[in-house]
C-alpha atoms as one frame of an Amber mdcrd trajectory, in Angstrom:
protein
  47.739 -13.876 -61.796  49.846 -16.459 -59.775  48.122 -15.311 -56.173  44.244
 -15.836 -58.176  45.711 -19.233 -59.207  46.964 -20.387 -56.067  43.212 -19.036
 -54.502  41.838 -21.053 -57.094  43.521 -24.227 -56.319  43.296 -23.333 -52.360
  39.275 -22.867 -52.937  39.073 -26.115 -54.511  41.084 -28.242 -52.429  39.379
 -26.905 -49.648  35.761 -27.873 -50.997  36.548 -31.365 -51.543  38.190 -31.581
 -48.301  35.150 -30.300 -46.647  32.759 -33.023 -48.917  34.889 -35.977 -47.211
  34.831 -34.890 -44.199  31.065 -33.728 -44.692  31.979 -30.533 -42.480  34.248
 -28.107 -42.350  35.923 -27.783 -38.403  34.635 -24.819 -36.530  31.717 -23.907
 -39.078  28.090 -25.442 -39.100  28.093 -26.389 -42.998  26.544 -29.813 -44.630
  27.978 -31.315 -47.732  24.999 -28.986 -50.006  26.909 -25.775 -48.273  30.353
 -26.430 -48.680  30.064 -27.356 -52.655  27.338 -24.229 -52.967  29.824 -21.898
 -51.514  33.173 -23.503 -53.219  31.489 -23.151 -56.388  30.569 -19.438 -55.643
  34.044 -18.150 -54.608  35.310 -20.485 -57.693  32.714 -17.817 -59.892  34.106
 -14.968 -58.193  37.539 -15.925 -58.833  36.960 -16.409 -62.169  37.519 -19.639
 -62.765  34.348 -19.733 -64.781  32.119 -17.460 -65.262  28.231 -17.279 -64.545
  26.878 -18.633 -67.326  29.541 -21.257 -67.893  28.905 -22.552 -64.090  25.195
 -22.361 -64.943  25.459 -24.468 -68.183  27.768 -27.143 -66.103  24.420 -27.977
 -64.305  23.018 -31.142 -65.991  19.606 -30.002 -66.206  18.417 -33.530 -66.807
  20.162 -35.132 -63.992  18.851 -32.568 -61.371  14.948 -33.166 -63.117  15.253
 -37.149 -62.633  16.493 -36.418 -58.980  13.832 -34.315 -58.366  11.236 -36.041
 -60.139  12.235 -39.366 -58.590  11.903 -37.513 -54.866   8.044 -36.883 -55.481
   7.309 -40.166 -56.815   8.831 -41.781 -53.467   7.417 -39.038 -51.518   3.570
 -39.847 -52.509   4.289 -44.085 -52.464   5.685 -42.407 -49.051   2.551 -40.625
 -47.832   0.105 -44.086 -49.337   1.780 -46.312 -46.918   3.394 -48.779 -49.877
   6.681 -48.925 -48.398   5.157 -50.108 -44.930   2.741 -52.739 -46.526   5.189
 -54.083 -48.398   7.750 -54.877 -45.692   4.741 -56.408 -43.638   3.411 -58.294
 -46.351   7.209 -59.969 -47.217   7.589 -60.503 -43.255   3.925 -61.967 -42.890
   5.573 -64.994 -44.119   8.682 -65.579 -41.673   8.555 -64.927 -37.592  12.182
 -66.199 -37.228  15.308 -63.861 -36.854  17.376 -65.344 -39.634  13.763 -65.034
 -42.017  13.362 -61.665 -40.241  17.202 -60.729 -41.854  16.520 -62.789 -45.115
  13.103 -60.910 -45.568  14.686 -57.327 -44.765  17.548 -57.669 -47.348  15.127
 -58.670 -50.216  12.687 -56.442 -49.474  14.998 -53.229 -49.023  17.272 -54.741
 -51.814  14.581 -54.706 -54.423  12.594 -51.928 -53.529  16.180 -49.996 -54.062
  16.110 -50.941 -57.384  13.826 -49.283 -58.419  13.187 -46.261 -56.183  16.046
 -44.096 -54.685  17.977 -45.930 -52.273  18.494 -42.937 -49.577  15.068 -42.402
 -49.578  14.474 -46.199 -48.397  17.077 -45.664 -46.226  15.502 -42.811 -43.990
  11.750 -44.682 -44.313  12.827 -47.970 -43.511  15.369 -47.730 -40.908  12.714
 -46.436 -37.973  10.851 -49.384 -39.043  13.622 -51.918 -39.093  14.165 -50.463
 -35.051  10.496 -51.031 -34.329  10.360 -54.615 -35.795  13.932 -55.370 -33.993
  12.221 -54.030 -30.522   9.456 -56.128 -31.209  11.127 -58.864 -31.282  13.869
 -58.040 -28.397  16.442 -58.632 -31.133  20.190 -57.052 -31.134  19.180 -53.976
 -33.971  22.920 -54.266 -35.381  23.059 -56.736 -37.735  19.320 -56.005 -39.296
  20.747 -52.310 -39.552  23.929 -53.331 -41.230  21.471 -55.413 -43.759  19.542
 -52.549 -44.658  22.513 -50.307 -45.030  24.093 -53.011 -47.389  21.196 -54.159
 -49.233  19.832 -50.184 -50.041  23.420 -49.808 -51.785  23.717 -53.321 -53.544
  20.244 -53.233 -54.699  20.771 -50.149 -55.870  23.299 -51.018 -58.384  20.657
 -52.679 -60.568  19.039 -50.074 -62.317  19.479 -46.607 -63.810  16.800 -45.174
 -61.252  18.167 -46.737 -58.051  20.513 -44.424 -56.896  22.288 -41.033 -57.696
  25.311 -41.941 -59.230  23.289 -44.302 -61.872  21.273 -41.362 -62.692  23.927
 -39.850 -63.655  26.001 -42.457 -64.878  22.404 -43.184 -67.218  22.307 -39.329
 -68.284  25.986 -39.107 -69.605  25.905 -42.432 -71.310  22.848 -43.182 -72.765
  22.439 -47.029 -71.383  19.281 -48.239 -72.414  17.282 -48.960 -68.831  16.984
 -52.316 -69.681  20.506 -52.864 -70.604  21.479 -51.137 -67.336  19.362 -54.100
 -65.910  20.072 -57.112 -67.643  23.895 -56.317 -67.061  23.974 -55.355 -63.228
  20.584 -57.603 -61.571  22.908 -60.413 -61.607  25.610 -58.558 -59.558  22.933
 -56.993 -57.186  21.183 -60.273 -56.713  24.485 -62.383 -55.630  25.709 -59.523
 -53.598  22.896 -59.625 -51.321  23.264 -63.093 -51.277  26.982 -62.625 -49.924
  25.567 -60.058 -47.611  22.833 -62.208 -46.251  25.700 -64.873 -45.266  28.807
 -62.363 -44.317  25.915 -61.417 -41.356  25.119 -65.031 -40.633  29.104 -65.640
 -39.999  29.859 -62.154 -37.961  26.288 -62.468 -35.855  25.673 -66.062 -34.187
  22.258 -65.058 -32.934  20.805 -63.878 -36.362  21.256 -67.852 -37.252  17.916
 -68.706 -35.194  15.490 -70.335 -37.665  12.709 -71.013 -34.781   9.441 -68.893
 -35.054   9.598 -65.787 -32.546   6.175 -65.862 -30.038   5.016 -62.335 -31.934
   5.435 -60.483 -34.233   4.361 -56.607 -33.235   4.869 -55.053 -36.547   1.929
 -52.583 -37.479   0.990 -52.995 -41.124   0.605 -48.974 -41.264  -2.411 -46.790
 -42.510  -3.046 -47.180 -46.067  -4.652 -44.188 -48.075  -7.081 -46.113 -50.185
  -7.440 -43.239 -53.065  -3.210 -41.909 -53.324  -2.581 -45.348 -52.714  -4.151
 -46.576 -55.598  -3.517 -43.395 -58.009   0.272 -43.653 -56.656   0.565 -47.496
 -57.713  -1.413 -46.726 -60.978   1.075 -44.088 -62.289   4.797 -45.272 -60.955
   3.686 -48.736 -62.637   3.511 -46.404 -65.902   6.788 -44.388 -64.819   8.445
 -48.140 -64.497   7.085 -48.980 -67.935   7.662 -46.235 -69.728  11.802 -46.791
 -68.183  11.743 -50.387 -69.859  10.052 -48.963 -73.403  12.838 -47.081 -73.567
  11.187 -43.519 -73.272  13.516 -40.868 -71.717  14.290 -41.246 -68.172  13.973
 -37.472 -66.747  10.670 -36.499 -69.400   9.134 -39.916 -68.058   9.768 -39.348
 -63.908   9.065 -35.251 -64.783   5.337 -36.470 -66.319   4.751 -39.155 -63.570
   5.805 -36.750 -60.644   3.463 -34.339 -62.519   0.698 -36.577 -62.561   1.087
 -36.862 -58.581   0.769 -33.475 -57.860  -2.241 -33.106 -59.255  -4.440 -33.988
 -56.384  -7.287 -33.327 -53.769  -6.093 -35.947 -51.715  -2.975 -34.215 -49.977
  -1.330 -30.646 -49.379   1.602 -29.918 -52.051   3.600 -28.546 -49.030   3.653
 -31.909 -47.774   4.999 -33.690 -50.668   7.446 -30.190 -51.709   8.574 -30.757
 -47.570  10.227 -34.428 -48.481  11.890 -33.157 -51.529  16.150 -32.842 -50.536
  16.730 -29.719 -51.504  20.221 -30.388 -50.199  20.720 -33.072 -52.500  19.597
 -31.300 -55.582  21.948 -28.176 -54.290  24.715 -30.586 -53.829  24.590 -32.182
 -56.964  24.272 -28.627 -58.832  27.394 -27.674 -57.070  29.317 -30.442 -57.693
  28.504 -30.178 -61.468  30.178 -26.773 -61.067  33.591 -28.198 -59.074  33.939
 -30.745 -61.267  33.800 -28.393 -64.136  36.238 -26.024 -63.019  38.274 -29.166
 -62.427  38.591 -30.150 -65.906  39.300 -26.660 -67.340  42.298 -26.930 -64.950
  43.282 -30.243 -66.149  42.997 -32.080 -63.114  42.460 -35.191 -64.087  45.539
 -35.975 -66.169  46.879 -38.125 -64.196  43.928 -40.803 -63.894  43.456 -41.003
 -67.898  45.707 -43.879 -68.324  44.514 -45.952 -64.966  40.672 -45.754 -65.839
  41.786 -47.515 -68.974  42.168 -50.737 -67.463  38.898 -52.588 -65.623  40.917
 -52.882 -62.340  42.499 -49.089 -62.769  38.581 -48.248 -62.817  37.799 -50.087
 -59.781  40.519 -49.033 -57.917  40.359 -45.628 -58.619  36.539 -45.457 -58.173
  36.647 -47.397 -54.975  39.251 -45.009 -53.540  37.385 -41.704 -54.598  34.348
 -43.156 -53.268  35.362 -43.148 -50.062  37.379 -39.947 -49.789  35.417 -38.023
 -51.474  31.638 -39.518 -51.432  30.645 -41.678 -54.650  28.482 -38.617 -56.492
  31.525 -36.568 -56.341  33.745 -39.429 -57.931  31.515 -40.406 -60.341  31.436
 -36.490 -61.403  35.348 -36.308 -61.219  35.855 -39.708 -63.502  32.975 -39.555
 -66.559  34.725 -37.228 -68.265  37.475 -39.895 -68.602  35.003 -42.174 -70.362
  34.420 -42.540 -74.055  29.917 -42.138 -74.119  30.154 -45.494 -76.398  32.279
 -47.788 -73.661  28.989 -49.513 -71.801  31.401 -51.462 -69.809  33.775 -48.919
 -68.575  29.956 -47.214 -67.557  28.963 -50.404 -66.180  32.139 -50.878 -63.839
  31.788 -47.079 -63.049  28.061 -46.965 -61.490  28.557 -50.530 -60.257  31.935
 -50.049 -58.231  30.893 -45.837 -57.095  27.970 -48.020 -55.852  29.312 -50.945
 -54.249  32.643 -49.048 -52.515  29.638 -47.099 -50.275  29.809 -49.729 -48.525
  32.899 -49.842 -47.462  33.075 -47.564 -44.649  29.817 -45.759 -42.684  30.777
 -42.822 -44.777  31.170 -44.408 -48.284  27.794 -43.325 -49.371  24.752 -41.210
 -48.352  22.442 -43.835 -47.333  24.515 -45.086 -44.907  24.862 -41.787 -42.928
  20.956 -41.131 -43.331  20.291 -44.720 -41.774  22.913 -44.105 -39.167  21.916
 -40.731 -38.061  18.207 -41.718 -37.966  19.086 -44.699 -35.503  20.939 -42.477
 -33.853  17.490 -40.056 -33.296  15.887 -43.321 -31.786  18.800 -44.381 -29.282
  20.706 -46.707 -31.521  24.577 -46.266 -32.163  25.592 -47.860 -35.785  29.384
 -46.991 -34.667  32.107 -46.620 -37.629  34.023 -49.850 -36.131  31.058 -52.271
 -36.144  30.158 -51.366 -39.935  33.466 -51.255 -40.896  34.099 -54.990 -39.818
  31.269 -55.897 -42.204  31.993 -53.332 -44.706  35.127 -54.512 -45.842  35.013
 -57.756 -46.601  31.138 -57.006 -48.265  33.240 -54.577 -50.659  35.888 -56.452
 -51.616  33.878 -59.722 -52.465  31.868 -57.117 -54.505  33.709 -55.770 -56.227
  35.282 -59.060 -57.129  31.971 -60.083 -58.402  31.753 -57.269 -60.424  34.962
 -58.080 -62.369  34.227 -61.519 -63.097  30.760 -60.721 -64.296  31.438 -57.384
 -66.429  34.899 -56.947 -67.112
């Protein structure tokens, strides 16, 4: 009994050491993997048993993901994402317009769609536009990687960790959105002038000579039908109607189609997301039967406790994990503990280049082009984005 305890404890410690570091040393395993196989030996240990570890899942989390995935896939595949970063930089040719008209555009289309999937569509465009222009890529990078996570924070549908944070609460959409726009839209505000201080030659406000940006091929028919429906899925999340039944009927909707191969929308789905998130529903389980989380009951009680603790977990352990770990500490009827939750699991991404998942997607996709985002540069920019933050979030909601 004492050896299957210890291999219990051993198995789990080992998981969410491997889902900081993202890898475990000397094997070729991803984040999806390592919490797919910790939750497996976890089953075979006994720790739960199949059909406890099966109703752990939160089927309506893992729908929204998945749903939300084939909605940005198809706006994806109609070009809107390209047109609408050419149409908001059709009206600037100047670097520091360039980095204004980046973090607005990347910050509110985050809001409302996923912000790792903007993070992987935008970034190859950012590069093009920044080699364009001959302009140093850094800081434009940095202000995508910040504005994807702090425009992000403003809705339930905008990252993750607010899905979640939305399907164990019950936050009205709006709510979610009259409470945390403010925060989003001053943060990228601080953002916008933390890069003007760090990078002199972002300051430029004279018109470039060109600007080489192709506006992108737009497909008339899915781009139309595509605009048509998530305008109803963005409606029906203001109305009120259920989150997960509403992005299920939309996504739906999308597949039904003459326009494009299903394989090619089912191919942009991230199946390692969705088998992340199902195994870290599992871990986090198992971690509450054993009682874990004792000793962050009293903390979480206080706004700055929350912060803290959040902040910290975020960036040892990723923010999906953390905001799994700490909802069970969390009355369903405190909004603003909620509130401080999704906005600070959010928020502390940016801290460091591994603090969240869009910031490795962007940074490994410049990579793949020749760019090196390297730990040190974000982290100079990182920090002090976080902390004034996460300041602004305890003035505003605490």
């Amino acid at each position: 009994m004492l050896l299957r305890q210890l291999a219990i404890y051993g198995v789990l410690g080992l998981t969410y050491l491997g889902l900081a570091l993202g890898y475990l040393p000397g094997l070729r395993m991803n984040r999806a993997t390592i919490a797919l196989v910790g939750s497996a030996f976890l089953i075979g240990l006994g720790a739960l048993n199949l059909q406890e570890a099966w109703d752990a899942i939160d089927a309506t989390t893992i729908v929204f993901l998945l749903s939300m995935m084939v909605v940005n896939a198809n706006l994806s595949f109609a070009g809107f994402f390209q047109r609408a970063l050419a149409v908001l930089l059709s009206f600037t040719r100047s670097p520091f317009g360039l980095l204004i008209a980046l973090t607005c555009v990347s910050g509110v289309l985050s809001a409302f769609f996923l912000n790792d999937t903007l993070a992987l569509i935008l970034t190859p465009l950012t590069l093009s536009l920044t080699q364009a222009l001959n302009l140093n890529p850094i800081p434009y990078l940095l202000a995508l990687a910040g504005a994807t996570n702090i425009g992000s924070v403003a809705t339930l549908s905008g990252n993750p960790q607010n899905i979640l944070i939305g399907s164990f609460s019950g936050i009205h959409y709006i709510d979610f959105l009259r409470a945390l726009a403010p925060v989003a839209l001053i943060g990228l505000v601080i953002e916008i002038g933390l890069l003007w201080l760090l990078y002199p030659e972002v300051r430029s406000t004279q018109p470039s000579e060109q600007l080489l940006l192709k506006k992108g091929r737009i497909f008339k028919p899915l781009y139309q039908k595509t605009i048509i429906i998530t305008t109803g899925l963005l409606i029906a999340f203001a109305v009120g109607l259920p989150l997960a039944v509403s992005a299920l009927v939309a996504a739906s909707l999308l597949l039904i189609t003459r326009r494009i191969k299903p394989q090619r929308i089912l191919k942009e789905v991230d199946w390692n997301l969705l088998m992340m998130f199902s195994g870290l529903f599992i871990l986090t389980k198992v971690t509450q039967k054993l009682n874990l989380l004792q000793p962050f009951t009293y903390v979480v009680n206080s706004g700055v406790g929350l912060l803290s603790v959040t902040a910290v977990l975020s960036n040892l352990i990723s923010n999906v994990p953390a905001v799994l770990l700490l909802q069970p500490l969390i009355p369903k009827d405190n909004t603003q503990s909620w509130l401080l939750l999704a906005a600070s699991s959010t928020l502390a991404g940016n801290l460091t280049l591994f603090g969240s998942v869009a910031n490795l997607i962007l940074a490994e996709a410049a990579g793949e082009l020749g760019y090196k985002l390297t730990f040190w540069e974000h982290l100079r920019f990182g920090v002090p984005l976080t902390v004034l933050t996460l300041l602004l979030v305890y003035v505003l909601i605490h």
